[in-house]
VONU-95093 format. One line per field, with one value per residue (C-alpha): residue in one letter; residue number from 1; x, y, z. Coordinates in Angstrom, 3 decimals. Example, Ala and Ser with C-alpha at 12.3 -4.5 7.8 and 13.67 -1.06 7.14 Angstrom:
# VONU-95093
resn	a,s
resi	1,2
u	12.300,13.670
v	-4.500,-1.060
w	7.800,7.140
# end
This chain:
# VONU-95093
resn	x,x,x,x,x,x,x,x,x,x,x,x,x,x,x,x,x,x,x,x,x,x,x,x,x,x,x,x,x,x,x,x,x,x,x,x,x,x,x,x,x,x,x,x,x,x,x,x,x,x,x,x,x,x,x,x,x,x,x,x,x,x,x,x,x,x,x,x,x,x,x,x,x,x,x,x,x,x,x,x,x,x,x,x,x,x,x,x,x,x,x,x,x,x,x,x,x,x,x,x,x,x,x,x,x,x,x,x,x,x,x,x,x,x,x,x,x,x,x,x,x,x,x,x,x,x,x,x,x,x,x,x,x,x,x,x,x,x,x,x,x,x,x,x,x,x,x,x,x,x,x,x,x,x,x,x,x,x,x,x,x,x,x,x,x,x,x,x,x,x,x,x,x,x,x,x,x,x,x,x,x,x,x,x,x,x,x,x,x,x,x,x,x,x,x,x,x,x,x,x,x,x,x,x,x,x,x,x,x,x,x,x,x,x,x,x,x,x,x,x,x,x,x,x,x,x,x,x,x,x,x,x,x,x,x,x,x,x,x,x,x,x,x,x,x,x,x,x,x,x,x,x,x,x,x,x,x,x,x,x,x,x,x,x,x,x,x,x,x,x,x,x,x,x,x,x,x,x,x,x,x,x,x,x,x,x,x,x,x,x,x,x,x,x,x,x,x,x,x,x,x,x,x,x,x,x,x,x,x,x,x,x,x,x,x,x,x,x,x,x,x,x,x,x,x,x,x,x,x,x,x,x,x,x,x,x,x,x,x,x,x,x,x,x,x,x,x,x,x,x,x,x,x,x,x,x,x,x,x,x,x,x,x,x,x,x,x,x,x,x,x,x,x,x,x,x,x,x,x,x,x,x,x,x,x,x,x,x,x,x,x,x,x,x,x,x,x,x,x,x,x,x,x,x,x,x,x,x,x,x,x,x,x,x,x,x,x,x,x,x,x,x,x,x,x,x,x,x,x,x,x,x,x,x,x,x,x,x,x,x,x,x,x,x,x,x,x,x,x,x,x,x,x,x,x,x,x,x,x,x,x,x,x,x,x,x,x,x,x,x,x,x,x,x,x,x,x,x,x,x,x,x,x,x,x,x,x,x,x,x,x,x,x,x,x,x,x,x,x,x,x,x,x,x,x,x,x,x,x,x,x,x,x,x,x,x,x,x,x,x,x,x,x,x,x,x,x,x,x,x,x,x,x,x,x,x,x,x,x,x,x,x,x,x,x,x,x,x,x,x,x,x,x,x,x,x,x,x,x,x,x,x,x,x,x,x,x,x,x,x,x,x,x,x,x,x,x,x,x,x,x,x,x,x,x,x,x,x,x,x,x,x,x,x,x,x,x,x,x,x,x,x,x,x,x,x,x,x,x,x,x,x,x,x,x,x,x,x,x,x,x,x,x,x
resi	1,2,3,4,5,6,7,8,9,10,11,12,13,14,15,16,17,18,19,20,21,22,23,24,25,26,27,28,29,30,31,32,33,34,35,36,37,38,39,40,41,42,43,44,45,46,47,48,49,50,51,52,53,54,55,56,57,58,59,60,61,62,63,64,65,66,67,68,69,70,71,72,73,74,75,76,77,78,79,80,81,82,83,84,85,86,87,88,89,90,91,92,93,94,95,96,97,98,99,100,101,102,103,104,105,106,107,108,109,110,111,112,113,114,115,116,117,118,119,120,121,122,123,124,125,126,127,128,129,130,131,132,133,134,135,136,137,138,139,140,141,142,143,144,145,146,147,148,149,150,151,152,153,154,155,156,157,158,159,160,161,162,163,164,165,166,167,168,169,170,171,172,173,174,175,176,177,178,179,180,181,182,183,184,185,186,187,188,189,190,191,192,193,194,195,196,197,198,199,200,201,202,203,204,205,206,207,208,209,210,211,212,213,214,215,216,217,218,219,220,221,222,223,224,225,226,227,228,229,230,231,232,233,234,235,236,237,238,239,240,241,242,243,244,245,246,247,248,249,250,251,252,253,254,255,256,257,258,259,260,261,262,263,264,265,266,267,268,269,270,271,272,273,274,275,276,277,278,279,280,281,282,283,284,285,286,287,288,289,290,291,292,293,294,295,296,297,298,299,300,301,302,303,304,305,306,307,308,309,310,311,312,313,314,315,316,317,318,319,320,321,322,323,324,325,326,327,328,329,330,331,332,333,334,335,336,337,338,339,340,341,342,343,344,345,346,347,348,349,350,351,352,353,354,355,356,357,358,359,360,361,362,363,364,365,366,367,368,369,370,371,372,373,374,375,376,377,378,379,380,381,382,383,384,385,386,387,388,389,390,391,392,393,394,395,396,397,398,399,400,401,402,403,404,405,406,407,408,409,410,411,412,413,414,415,416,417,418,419,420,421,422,423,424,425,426,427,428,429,430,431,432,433,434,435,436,437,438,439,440,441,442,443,444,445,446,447,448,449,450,451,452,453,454,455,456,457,458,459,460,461,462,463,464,465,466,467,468,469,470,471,472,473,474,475,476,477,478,479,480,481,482,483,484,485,486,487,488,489,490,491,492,493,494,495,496,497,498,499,500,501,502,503,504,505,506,507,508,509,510,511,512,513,514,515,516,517,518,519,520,521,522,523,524,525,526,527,528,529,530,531,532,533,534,535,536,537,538,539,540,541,542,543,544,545,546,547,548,549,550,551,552,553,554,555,556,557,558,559,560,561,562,563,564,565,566,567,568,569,570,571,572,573,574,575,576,577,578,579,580,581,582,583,584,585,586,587,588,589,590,591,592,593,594,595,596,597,598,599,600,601,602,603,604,605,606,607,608,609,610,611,612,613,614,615,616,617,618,619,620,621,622,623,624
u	162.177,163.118,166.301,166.368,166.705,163.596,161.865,162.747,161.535,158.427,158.490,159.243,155.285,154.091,155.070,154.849,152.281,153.497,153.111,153.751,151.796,151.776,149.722,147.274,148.564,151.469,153.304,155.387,157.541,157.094,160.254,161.912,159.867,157.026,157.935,155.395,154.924,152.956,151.164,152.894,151.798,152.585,153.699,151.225,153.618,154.190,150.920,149.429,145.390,144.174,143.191,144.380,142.693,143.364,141.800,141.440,142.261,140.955,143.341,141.631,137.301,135.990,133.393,132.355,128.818,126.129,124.623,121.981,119.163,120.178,120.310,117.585,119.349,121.004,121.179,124.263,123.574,124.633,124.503,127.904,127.899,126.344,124.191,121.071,120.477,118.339,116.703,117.131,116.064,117.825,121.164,123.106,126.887,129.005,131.169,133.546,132.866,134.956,135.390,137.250,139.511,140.317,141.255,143.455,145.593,145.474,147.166,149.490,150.466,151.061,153.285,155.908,155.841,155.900,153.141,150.930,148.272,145.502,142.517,143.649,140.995,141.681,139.431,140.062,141.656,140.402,141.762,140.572,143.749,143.843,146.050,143.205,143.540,143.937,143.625,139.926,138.907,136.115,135.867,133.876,134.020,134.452,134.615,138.199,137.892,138.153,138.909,140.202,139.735,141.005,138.708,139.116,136.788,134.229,132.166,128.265,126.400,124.348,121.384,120.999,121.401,118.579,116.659,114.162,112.246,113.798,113.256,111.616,112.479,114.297,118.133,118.181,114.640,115.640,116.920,120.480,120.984,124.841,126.791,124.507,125.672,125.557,126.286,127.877,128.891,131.004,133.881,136.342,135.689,137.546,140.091,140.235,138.494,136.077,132.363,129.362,126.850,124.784,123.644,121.276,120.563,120.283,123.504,123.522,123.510,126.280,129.348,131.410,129.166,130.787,130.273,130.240,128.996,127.688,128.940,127.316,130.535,129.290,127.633,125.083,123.630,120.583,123.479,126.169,126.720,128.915,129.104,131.728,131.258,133.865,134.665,136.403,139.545,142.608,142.795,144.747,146.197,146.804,147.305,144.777,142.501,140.254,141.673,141.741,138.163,137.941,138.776,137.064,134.097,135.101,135.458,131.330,130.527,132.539,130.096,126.829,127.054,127.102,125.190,124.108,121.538,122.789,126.092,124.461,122.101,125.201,127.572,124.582,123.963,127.696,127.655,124.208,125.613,129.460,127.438,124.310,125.872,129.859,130.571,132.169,133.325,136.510,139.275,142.431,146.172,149.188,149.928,146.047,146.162,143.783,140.124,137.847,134.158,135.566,138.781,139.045,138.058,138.944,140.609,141.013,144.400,145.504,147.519,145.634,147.358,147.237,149.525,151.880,151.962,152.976,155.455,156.706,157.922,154.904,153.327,149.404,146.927,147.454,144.633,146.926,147.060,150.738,151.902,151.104,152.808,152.759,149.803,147.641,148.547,147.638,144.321,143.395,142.191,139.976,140.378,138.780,139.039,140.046,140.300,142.145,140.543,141.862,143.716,142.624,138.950,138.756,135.691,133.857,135.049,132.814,133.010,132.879,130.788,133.316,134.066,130.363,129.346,126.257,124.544,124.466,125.017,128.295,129.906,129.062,129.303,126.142,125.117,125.964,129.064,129.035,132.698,134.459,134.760,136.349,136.370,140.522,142.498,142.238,144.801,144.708,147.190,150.141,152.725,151.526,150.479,153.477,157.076,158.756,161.040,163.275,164.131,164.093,160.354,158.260,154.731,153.805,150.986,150.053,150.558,153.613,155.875,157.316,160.068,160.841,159.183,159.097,156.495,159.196,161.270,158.601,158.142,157.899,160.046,160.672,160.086,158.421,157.204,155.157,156.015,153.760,154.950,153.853,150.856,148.598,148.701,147.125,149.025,148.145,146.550,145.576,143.995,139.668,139.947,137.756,134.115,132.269,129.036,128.256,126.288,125.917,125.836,129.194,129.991,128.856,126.840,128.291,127.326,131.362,132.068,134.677,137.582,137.607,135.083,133.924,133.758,137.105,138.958,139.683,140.122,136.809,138.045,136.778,137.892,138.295,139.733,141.318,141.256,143.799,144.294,147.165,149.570,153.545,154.894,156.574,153.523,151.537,154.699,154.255,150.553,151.228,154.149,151.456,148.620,150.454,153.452,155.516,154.503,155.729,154.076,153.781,152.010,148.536,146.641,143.885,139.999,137.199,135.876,137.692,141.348,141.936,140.552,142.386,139.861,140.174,143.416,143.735,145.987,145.696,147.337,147.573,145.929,146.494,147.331,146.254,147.432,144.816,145.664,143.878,145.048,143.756,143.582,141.968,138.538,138.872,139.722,140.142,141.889,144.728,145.265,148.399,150.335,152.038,155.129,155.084,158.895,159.035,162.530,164.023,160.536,161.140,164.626,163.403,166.359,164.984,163.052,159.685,159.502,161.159,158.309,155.393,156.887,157.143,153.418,152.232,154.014,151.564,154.081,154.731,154.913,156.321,155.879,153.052,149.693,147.973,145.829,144.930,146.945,145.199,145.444,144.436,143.095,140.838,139.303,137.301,138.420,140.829,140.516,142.994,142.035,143.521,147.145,147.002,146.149,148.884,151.178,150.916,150.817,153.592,155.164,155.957,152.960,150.487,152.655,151.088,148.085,148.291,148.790,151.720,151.703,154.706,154.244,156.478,156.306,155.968,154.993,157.638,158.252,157.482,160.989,161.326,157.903,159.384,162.873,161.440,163.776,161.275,157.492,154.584,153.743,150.507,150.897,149.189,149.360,151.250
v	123.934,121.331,119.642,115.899,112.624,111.835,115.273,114.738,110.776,112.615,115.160,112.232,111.282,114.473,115.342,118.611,120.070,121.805,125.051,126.813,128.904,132.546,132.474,135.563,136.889,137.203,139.017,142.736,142.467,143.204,145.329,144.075,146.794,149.668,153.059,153.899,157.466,160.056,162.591,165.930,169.599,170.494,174.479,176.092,177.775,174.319,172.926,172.585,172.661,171.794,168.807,166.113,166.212,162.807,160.244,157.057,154.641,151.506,148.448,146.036,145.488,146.460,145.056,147.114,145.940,148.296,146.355,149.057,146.425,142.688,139.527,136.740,134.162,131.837,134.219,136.290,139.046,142.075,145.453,148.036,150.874,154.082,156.900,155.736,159.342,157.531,155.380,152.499,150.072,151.514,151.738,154.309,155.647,153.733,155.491,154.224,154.972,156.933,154.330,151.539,154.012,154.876,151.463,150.560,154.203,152.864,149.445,150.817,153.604,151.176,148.792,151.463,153.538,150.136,150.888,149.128,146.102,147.896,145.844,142.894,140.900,140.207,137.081,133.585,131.390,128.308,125.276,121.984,119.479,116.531,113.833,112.173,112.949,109.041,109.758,110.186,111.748,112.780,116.131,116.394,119.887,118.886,121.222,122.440,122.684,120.696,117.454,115.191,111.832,108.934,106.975,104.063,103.492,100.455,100.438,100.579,99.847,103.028,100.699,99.330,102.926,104.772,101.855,99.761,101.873,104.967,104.846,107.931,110.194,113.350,112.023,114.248,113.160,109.495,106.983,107.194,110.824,112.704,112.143,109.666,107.810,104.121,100.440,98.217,94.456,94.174,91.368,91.442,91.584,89.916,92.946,93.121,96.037,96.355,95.962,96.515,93.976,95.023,98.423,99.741,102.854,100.711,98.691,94.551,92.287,91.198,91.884,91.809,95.301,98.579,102.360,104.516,107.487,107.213,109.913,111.144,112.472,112.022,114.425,112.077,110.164,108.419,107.148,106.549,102.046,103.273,105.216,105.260,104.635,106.131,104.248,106.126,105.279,107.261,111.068,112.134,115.416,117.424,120.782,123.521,123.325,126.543,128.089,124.819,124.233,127.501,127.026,123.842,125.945,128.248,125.438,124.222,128.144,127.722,124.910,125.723,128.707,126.057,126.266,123.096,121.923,118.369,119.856,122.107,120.253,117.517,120.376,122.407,118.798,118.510,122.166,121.759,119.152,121.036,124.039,122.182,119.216,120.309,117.052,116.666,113.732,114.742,113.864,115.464,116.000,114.796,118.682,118.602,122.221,121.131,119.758,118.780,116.657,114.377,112.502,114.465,118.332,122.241,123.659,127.178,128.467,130.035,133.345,135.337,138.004,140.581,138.962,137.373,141.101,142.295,140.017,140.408,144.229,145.540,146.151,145.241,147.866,151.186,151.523,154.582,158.111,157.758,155.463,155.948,154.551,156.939,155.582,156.189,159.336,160.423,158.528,158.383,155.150,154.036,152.067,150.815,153.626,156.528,157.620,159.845,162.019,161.924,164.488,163.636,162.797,160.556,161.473,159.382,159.127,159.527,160.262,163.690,165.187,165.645,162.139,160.809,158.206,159.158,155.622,154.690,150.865,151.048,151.270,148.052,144.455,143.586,140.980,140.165,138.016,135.227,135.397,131.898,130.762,133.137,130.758,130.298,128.689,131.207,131.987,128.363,127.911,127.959,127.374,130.840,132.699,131.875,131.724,128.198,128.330,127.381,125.882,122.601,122.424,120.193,121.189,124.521,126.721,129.581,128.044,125.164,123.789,120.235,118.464,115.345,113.125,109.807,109.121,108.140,111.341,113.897,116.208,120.084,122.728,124.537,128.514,128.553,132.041,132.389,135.222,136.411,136.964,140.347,141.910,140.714,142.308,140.590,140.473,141.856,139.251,140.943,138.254,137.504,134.589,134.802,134.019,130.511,128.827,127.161,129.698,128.616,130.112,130.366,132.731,136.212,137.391,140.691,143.777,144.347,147.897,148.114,149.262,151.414,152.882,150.614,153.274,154.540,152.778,155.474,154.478,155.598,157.971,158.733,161.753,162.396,164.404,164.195,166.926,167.302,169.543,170.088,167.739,168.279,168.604,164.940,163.710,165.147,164.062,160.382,160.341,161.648,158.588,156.293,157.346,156.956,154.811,157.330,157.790,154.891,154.079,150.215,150.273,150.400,149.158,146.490,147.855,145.919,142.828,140.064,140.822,137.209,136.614,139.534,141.946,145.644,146.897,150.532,153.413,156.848,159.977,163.402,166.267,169.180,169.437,172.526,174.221,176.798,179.626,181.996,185.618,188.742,191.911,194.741,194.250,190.898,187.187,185.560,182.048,181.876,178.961,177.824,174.963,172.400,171.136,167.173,165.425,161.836,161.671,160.488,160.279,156.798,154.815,151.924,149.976,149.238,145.797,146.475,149.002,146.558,144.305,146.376,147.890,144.499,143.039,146.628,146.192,144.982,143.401,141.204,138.253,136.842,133.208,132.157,131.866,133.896,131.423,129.771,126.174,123.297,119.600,116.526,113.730,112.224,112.676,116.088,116.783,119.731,122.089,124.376,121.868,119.180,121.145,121.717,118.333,116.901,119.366,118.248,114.441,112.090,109.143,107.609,108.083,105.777,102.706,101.901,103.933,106.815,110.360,112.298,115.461,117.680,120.848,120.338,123.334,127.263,130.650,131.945,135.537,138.700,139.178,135.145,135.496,138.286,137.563,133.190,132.150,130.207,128.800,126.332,123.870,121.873,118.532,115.464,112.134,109.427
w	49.695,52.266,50.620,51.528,49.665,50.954,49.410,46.467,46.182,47.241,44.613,41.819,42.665,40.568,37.147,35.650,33.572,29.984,31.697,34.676,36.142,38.556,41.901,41.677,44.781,46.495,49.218,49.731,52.792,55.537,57.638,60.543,62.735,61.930,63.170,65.370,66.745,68.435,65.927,65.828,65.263,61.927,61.892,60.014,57.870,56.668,56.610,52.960,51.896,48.637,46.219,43.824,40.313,38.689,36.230,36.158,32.664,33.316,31.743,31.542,32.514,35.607,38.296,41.363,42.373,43.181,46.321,46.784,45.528,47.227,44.623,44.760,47.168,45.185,42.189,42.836,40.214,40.235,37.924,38.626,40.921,39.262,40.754,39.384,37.684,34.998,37.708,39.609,36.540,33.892,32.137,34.201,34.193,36.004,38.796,41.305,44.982,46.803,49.570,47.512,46.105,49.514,50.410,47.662,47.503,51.767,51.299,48.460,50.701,54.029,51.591,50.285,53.728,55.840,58.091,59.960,57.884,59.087,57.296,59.533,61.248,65.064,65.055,65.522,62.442,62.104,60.075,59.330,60.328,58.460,60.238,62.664,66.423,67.915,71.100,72.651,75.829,78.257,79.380,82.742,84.948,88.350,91.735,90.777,87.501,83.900,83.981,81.074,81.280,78.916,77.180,75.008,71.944,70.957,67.887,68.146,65.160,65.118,64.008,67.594,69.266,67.402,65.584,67.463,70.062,68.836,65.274,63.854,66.966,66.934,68.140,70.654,72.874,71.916,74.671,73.806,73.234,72.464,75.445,76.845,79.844,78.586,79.817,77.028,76.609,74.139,72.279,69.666,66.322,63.510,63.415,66.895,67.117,70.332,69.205,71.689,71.393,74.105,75.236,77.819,79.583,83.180,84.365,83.623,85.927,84.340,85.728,81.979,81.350,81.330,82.034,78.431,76.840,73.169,71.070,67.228,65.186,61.583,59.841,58.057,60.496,58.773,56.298,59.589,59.761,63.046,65.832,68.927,72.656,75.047,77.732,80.444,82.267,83.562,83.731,81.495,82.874,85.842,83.480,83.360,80.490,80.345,77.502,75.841,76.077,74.906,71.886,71.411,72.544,69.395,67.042,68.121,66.960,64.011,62.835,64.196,61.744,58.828,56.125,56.418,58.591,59.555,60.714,62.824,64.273,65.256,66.411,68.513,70.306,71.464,72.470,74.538,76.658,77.504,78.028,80.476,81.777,81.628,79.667,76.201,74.339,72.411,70.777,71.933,70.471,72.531,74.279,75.070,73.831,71.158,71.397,68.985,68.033,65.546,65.113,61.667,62.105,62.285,65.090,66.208,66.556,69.556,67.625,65.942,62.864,65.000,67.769,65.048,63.651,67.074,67.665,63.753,64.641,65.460,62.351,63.727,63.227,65.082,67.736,70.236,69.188,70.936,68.700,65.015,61.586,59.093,56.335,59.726,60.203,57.187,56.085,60.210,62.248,64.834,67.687,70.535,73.086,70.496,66.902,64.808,61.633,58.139,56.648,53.197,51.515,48.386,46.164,44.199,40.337,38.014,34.000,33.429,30.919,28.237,28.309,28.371,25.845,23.792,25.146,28.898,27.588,25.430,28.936,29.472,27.664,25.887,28.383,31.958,32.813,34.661,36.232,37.143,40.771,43.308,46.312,47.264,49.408,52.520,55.546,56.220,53.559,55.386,52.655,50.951,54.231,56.907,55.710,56.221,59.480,60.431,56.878,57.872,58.887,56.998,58.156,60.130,60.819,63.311,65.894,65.543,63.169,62.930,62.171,60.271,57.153,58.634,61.364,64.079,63.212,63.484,66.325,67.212,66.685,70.176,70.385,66.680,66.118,62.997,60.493,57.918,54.503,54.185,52.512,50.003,46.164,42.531,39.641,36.737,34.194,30.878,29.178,28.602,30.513,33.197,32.297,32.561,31.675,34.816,37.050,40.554,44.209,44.285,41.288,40.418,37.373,36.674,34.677,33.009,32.330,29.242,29.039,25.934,24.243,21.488,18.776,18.828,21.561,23.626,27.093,29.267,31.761,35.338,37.180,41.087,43.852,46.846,48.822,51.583,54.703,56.811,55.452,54.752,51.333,51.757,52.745,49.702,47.230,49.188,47.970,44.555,44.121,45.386,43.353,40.130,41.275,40.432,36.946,35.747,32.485,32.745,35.955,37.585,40.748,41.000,42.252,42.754,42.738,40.313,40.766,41.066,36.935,35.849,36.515,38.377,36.292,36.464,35.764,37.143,35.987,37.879,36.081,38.381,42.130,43.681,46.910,48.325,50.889,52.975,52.025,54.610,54.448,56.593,54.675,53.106,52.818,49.681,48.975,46.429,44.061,42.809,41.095,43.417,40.794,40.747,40.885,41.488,41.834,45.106,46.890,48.098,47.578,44.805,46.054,49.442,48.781,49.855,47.071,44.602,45.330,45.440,41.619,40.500,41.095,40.255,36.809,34.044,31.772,34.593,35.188,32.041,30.313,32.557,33.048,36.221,37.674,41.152,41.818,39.975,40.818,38.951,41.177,39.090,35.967,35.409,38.991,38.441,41.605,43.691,46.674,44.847,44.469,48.240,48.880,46.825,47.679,51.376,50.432,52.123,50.299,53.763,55.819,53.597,53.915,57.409,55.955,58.392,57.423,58.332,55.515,54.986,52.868,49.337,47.545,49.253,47.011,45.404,46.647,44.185,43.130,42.028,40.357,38.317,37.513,36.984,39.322,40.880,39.765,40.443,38.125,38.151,40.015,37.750,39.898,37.709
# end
């Protein structure tokens, strides 16, 4: 936490709620650099064949959807993954496909041998910035190039630009259409604000009349009193702006993909003109690095994870044969140009018929869960995502970080490089709270398989394999550690879909693991089974912290005294939402006393090892 005078006057805004409460997720470490290498011949002396027999105890309910059959839009319903042996309509068996047991032994695996964060997306990261941009501009591309241009702002009443002869016409065939070039009169208003009181498409006589362009930034526009008029002066800069436009280009995609059709519609229209006429009205932020449609918007980040992973010790996904971390190694990868096999195949696990339940539905609650709302605070959240530094930042994100709470002290860090804080894991939550009344489109209806059987409360077991070829004896005592966490009783991974409610707990215990050789003789070949002996001890050193972590958020009798559950904020009655914590959480004492918003970020997620031992926790913020 920043510690300042004026930090904690801030902090005396909120008070506490009763109880505390645990983040769902949180973060193992990341080293200071992933050993990369080029894949070596393994002497086949030392090369071992054979499979993993293990079964799974689930801890608490599971959901894996079966999205053979897609829901009815809007509906979100849907039954768990089985083979549909009884057909596609009836109460079936549930299994758990091979693939997502793949994926989470995968992650598990890259934590404790700090490998590469494969699953990472190299796409853009957008966030929606919520101090407004006061400066406004004109782009125009001229012979050598973009052009920014100044532009100072008049009010329109949006009643006089598409009322009168344009009323009832599509905005965009009107007279005054985005980007239209304009000629205004205009005087002060009581505020002494500029307001247009005149506005044609043909120049005045007048000489008082000047050159505009009449922008559409709201998203409502039948319900919009007031638009804005950009009146150019001055260029701006002399610096090269492609890769800024770029990205404003990037933001327009961003919301032409918008569910809704209004922003669309005003988002395609801005886009239409850059991309036909090389003109956009924007509003720009004081390093002109940034560009965007509305004074108050997203804005696409010039890092992406993947370079911020590079630069954090290389730990981005492996995409060379000649430079490999170990997890790829083993489970293979795929890049661009080449690709690399696995060495080991996951089945599916299903419940084998000595375990089978007379009745297909006593897997399964009586009736279909609706599950509470999964939508979270995503990468944007910087104060979870990106570690605070240097420790005396007060706002930061993937691309910069500032300094200083008052407006007149605030102002970027120099050579801020953003660091990750490692790889995302759920903690385990065994409670039942995790269902809700209120179905909509942004919750699931779920077919729950149990965790027991009802009868006699015996855990329902699934069994799989993973079968392995030409691996070393660490490597196969590495997967073994990870596929049970070394045996510990208290722990167990997270599957499926859920994790954040609590859901997906499971445990899995190593039957048998079997080596298999090829034996010859002058008339035959026959393979040879025997027992590979399993010892946990010394496979990885538990000390190292990465491990310490990836125990503790693995551990279900952690974390103690709290509730699991996503930030919640009060802002106004029956208003109790994670946005509200992040809002509040970024709120600044100082910054509404000349009613302009400069946020600073209070509170940052504790790490794993503070969760566990409580030397640190989030409360709920309640505005006094």
């Amino acid at each position: 936490m920043i510690q300042s005078e004026e930090l904690q006057k801030l902090k005396e805004k909120f008070e506490a709620a009763e109880n505390s409460f645990v983040n769902p997720y949180a973060f193992v470490s990341i080293d200071e650099k992933c050993h990369k290498e080029k894949m070596k011949l393994i002497p086949k002396a030392e090369a071992l064949d054979g499979w993993i027999e293990a079964v799974i105890e689930p801890q608490t309910p599971l959901f894996i959807p079966d999205t053979s059959k897609e829901p009815e839009e809007d509906q979100q319903e849907y039954p768990f993954f089985s083979y549909h042996e009884n057909g596609p309509n009836q109460t079936n068996r549930p299994a758990i496909p091979g693939s997502s047991l793949r994926g989470m032994l995968r992650s598990a695996h890259e934590a404790v041998t700090n490998s590469c964060l494969s699953a990472i997306s190299n796409g853009t990261i957008y966030k929606r910035f919520v101090t407004p941009r006061e400066k406004a501009g004109i782009l125009v591309k001229e012979n050598e190039g973009w052009v920014l241009y100044q532009a100072e702002l008049a009010i329109v009443a949006f009643r006089e630009v598409y009322y009168g002869e344009n009323k009832g016409k599509d905005i965009d065939k009107a007279e005054f259409a985005e980007a239209a070039r304009v000629f205004v009169e205009m005087e002060d208003d009581q505020k002494g604000q500029k307001r247009v009181v005149n506005i044609k498409t043909d120049n005045f006589a007048n000489a008082s009349a000047e050159e505009a362009y009449i922008h559409y930034s709201g998203l409502f526009l039948n319900k919009k009193q007031n638009q804005k008029v950009f009146l150019k002066k001055g260029i701006a800069t002399d610096l090269n702006l492609e890769e800024a436009v770029g990205k404003f280009r990037k933001v327009l995609e961003r919301y032409i993909v918008n569910k809704d059709t209004q922003i669309r519609k005003t988002y395609q229209r801005v886009l239409n003109v850059l991309d036909q006429e090389n003109r956009a009205l924007v509003y720009y932020s004081d390093d002109f690095k940034y560009f965007s449609p509305a004074c108050i918007s997203i804005e696409a980040f010039y890092n992406n994870i993947n370079y911020i992973l590079y630069q954090q010790g290389d730990h981005q996904p492996c995409v060379a044969k000649e430079a490999l971390c170990e997890t790829c190694r083993l489970f293979g990868m795929v890049g661009e140009k080449t690709s690399l096999g696995s060495r080991i195949r996951v089945t599916d696990a299903v419940i084998k018929e000595k375990d089978q339940l007379a009745n297909p539905n006593d897997y399964y609650f009586k009736k279909m869960i609706t599950l509470k709302e999964l939508a979270s605070p995503k990468i944007a959240a910087t104060e979870f995502y990106l570690a605070r530094q240097p420790e005396s930042a007060v706002l930061w994100d993937y691309d910069k970080a500032y300094q200083g709470i008052k407006k007149e002290d605030r102002r970027l860090i120099n050579d801020y490089q953003p660091r990750i804080n490692g790889r995302k894991f759920y903690w385990h939550s065994l409670n039942d709270n995790y269902t809700t009344d209120q179905k909509n489109h942004r919750n699931y209806t779920v077919q729950l398989v149990k965790k027991s059987d009802p009868a006699n409360k015996k855990p329902i077991r699934f069994t799989f394999r993973i079968f392995f070829e030409g691996i070393t004896k660490e490597e196969l005592e590495k997967l073994c550690w990870v596929l049970t966490i070394g045996d510990k009783p208290d722990h167990a991974h997270k599957i499926g879909r859920g994790k954040p409610l609590g859901l997906g707990s499971i445990q899995i215990r190593i039957g048998q693991v079997s080596l298999r050789r090829l034996e010859k003789t002058a008339t035959h070949i026959t393979y040879c089974l025997e027992d590979f002996p399993l010892n946990f001890q010394g496979t990885f050193n538990e000390e190292e912290k990465n491990i310490q972590e990836f125990l503790n958020i693995t551990n279900t009798k952690l974390p103690k005294g709290a509730q699991v559950a996503y930030p919640l904020g009060e802002k106004a009655p029956n208003k109790n939402s994670p946005m509200y914590w992040f809002m509040q959480n970024r709120e600044n004492s100082n910054s509404n006393k000349n009613k302009q918003f400069y946020p600073l970020i209070s509170d940052t997620l504790p790490t794993i090892n503070e969760t566990a031992s409580q030397a640190k926790v989030l409360t709920k913020k309640i505005k006094k």
